[in-house]
FINU-557156 format. One line per 2 residues: number of its first residue (from 1); for each residue x, y, z of C-alpha. Coordinates in steps of 0.02 Angstrom, whole numbers. Each point is the difference from the previous one (the first is absolute). Example, Ala and Ser with C-alpha at 12.3 -4.5 7.8 and 13.67 -1.06 7.14 Angstrom:
BEGIN
1) 615/-225/390 ~ 69/172/-33
***
This chain:
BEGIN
1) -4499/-10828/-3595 ~ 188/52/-37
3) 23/52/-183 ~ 149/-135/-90
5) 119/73/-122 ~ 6/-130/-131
7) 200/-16/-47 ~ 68/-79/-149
9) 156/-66/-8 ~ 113/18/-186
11) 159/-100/24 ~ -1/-138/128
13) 206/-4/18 ~ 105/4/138
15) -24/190/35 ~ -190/-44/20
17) 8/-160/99 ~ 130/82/110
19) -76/182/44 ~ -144/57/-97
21) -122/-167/40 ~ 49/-33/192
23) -12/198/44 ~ -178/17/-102
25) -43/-177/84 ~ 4/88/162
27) -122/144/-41 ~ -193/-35/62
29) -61/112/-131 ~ 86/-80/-155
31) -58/-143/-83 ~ 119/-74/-139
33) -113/-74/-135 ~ 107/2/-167
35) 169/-69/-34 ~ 91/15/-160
37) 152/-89/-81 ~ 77/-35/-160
39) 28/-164/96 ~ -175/-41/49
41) 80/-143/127 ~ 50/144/74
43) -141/111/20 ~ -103/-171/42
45) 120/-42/153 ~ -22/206/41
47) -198/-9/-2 ~ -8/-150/112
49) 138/63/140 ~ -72/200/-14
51) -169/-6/-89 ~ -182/4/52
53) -82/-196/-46 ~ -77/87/-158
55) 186/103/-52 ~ 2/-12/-195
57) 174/-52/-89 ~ 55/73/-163
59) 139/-12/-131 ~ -28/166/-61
61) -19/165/104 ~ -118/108/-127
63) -128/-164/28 ~ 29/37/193
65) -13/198/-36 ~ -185/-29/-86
67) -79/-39/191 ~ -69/153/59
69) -18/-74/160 ~ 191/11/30
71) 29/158/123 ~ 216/-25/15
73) 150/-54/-104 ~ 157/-43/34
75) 132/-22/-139 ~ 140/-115/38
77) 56/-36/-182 ~ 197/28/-61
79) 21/176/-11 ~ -26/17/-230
81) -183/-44/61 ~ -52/128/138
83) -31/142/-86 ~ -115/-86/-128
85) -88/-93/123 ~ -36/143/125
87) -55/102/-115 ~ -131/-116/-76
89) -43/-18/189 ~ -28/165/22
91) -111/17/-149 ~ -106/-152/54
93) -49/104/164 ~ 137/-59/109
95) 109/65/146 ~ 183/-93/-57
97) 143/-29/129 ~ 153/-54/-129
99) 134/-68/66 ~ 169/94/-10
101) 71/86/-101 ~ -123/78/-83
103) 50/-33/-166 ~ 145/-77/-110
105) -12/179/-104 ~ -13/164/62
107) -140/37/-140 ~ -87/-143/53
109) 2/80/180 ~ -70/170/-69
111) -157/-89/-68 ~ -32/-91/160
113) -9/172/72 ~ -126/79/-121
115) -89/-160/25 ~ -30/15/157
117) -60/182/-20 ~ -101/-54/-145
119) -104/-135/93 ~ -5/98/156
121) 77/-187/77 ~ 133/-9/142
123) 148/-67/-59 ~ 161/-30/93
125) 135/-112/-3 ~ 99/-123/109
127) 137/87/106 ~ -36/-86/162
129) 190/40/83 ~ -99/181/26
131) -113/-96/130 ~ 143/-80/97
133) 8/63/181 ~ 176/76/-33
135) -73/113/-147 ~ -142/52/66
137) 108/69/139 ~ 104/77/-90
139) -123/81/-107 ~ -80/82/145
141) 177/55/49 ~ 20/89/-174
143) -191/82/28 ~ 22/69/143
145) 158/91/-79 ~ 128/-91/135
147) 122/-5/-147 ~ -20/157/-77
149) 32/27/-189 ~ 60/-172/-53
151) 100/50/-150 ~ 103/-167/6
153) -33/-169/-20 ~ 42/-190/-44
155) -147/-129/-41 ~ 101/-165/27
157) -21/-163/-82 ~ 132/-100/-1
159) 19/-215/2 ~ 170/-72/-3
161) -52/-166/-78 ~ -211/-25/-27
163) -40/7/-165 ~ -174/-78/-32
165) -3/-139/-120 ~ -196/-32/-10
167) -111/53/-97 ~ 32/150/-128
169) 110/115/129 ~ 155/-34/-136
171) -96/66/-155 ~ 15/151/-55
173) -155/-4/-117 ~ -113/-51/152
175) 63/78/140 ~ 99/165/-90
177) 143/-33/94 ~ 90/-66/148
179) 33/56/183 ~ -36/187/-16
181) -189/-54/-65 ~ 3/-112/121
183) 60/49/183 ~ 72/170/-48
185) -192/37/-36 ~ -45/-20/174
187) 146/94/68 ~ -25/157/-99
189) -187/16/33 ~ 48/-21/168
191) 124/139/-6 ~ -95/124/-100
193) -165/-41/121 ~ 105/68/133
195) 84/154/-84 ~ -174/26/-67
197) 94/48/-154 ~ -75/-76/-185
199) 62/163/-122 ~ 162/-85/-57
201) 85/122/-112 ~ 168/-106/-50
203) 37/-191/-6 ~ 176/-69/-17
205) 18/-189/-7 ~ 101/-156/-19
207) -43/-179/-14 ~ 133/-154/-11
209) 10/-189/-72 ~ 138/-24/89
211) -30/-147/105 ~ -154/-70/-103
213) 142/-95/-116 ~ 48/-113/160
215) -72/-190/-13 ~ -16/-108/151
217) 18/172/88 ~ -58/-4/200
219) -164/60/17 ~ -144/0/122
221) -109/-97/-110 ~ 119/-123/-108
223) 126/67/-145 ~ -92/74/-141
225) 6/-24/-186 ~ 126/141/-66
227) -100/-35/-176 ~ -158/56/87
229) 66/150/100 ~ -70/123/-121
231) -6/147/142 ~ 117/101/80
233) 88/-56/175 ~ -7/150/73
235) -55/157/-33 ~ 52/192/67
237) -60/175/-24 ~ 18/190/51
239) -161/70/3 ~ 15/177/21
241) -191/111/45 ~ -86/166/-50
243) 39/68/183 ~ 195/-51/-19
245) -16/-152/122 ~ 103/-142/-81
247) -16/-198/34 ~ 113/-141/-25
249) -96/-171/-53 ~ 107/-148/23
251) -97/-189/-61 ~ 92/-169/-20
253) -40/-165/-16 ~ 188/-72/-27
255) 125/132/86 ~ 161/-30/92
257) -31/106/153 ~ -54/-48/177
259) -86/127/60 ~ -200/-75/-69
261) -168/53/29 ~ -162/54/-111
263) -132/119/15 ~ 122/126/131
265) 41/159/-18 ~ 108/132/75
267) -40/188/33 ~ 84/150/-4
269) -101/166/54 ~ 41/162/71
271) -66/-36/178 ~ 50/-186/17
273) 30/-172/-102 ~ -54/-175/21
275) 53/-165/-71 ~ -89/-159/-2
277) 170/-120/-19 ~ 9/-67/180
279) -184/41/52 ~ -62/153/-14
281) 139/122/79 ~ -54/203/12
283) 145/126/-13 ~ 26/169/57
285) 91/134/117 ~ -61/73/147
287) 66/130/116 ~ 160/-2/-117
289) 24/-208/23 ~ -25/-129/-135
291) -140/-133/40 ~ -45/-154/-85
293) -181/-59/69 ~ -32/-189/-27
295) -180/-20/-20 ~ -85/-162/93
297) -150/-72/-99 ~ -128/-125/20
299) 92/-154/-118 ~ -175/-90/9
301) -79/109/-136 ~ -87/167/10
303) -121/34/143 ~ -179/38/-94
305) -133/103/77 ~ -80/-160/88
307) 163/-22/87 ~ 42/-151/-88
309) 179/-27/-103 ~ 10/-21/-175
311) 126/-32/-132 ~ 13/123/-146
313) -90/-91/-133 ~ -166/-15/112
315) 25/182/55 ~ 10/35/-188
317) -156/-111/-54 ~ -97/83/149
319) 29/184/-26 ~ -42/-36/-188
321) -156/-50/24 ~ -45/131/146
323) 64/123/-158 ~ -131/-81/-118
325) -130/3/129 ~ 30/163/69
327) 37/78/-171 ~ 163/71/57
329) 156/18/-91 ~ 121/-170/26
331) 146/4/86 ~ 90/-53/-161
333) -58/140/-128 ~ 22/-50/-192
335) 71/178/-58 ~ 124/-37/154
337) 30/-171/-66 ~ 11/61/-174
339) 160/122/54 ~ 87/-155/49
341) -15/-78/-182 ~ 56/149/-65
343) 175/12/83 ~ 15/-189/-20
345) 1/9/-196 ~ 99/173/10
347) 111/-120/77 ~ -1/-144/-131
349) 5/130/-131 ~ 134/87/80
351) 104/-133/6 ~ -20/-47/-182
353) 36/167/-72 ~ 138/38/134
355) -105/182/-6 ~ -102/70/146
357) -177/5/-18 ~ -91/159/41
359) -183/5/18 ~ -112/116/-66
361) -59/153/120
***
């Protein structure tokens, strides 16, 4: 008989309902049994779409924590609560996948780490745009050296107009700010993941309320309370690294420019460059002629190693468990994930002192 991880569920939002539960829902080997909600409506309606007939429902996650039976957790709380709630995870005997980013504080980031190593529990943390077909290229690309020393580089983020007005994405105190927490997250893990770069020696960083001040503004998702708009609209940084490599990170939510797209980044190395604006697009020279390479993928999803196609967020859920039953590293380390909080508050910090940030060596 085939062994069931037993997954519990902390957070039934929207980030839940739309990746985490449908990707796990699809794995033979995982069973979801526990839901949990501050809203218990909501962690109800989650145990009867997702869970087993018996799935338990709870209020409170350290009632949840106390069932030893309980292999899995995934944290999909606003972002003041991850590092709290993984860690308690952790300590209860848990493997934790926490939703991104890893942390509202950089401090709170660190203890996740020693967690981790504490319990001797795999922890990583939601950065599914590495697992889209485009970046996994890509990565392979920078392996294999194609690019050479990639000493340059811009992790993109940028909406003209979609500022989310749900939930807790325009409070500060929840979320610990606005789109550079948000979407520039994903973009600079992305980045550094390729560079394989996380020793960040100098941050320099701006962040604007520039356009947050704007009622009945046009937006995606309906205009958005200026009184409530306690975050940045858009965010920017120099980060510069040990090795000299330097990389511009660019994150809006409100920005008048046209050029949009999150989670891309652009490449500059010794041997070669890519960009991922227009599709994925592979520069060079050869035989003393410029080339620019545009790169056809599979737009179905990822082709998996039973030949099927899958999107991101099921390649992520799937190569998380094989991690967990394999005991292998995840794809998604947290010291890697941990770098990335650390140049986002350099950032923040940055931008409040008007001072650059060093880190320590």
């Amino acid at each position: 008989m085939t062994t069931k991880y037993r997954v519990a569920i902390i957070g039934c939002g929207g980030i839940a309902n739309g990746k985490h539960m449908p990707s796990l829902a699809k794995i033979d080997k995982v069973e979801m049994v526990a839901f949990c909600d501050i809203d218990l409506q909501k962690a109800q309606e989650a145990a009867q779409k997702f869970g087993t007939a018996d799935a338990k429902v709870y209020e409170d996650y350290k009632e949840l924590l106390a069932d030893g039976s309980i292999d899995i957790v995934h944290v999909c709380t606003p972002n003041d609560s991850h590092a709290d709630i993984s860690i308690a995870a952790l300590e209860s005997g848990k493997h934790v996948m926490c939703e991104k980013p890893m942390a509202k504080t950089a401090a709170d980031a660190r203890r996740m780490v020693e967690a981790a190593k504490r319990t001797g529990k795999k922890l990583t943390i939601g950065y599914q745009n590495r697992f889209r077909t485009d970046s996994q290229y890509l990565h392979q690309v920078c392996r294999d050296g194609e690019l050479g020393d990639i000493y340059f580089a811009k992790a993109h983020a940028i909406r003209r107009r979609a500022v989310p007005t749900w939930g807790v994405f325009l409070d500060e105190e929840k979320q610990g700010g606005g789109p550079l927490i948000d979407i520039g997250t994903h973009a600079l893990d992305l980045t550094l993941w390729m560079m394989n770069n996380y020793k960040p020696k100098a941050v320099l960083g701006t962040a604007f309320h520039k356009l947050s001040s704007k009622a009945d503004a046009a937006n995606a998702w309906g205009p958005w309370d200026p009184q409530k708009f306690t975050v940045e609209d858009s965010a920017f940084g120099m980060i510069t690294m040990e090795n000299g490599a330097t990389i511009i990170l660019e994150s809006s939510w409100a920005l008048n420019m046209r050029q949009v797209g999150e989670a891309k980044c652009t490449l500059c190395g010794t041997e070669g460059g890519a960009d991922m604006w227009d599709g994925l697009t592979i520069n060079g020279e050869k035989r003393s002629r410029l080339y620019e390479n545009k790169i056809s993928l599979n737009s179905g999803g990822v082709a998996f190693y039973e030949g099927k196609s899958v999107s991101e967020a099921d390649l992520e859920a799937r190569l998380w468990i094989e991690a967990i039953e394999n005991d292998t590293d995840p794809v998604v380390t947290p010291e890697q994930a941990c770098v990335v909080s650390e140049i986002l508050e350099a950032i923040y910090e940055s931008s409040k002192s008007g001072k650059a940030v060093y880190f320590d060596k």
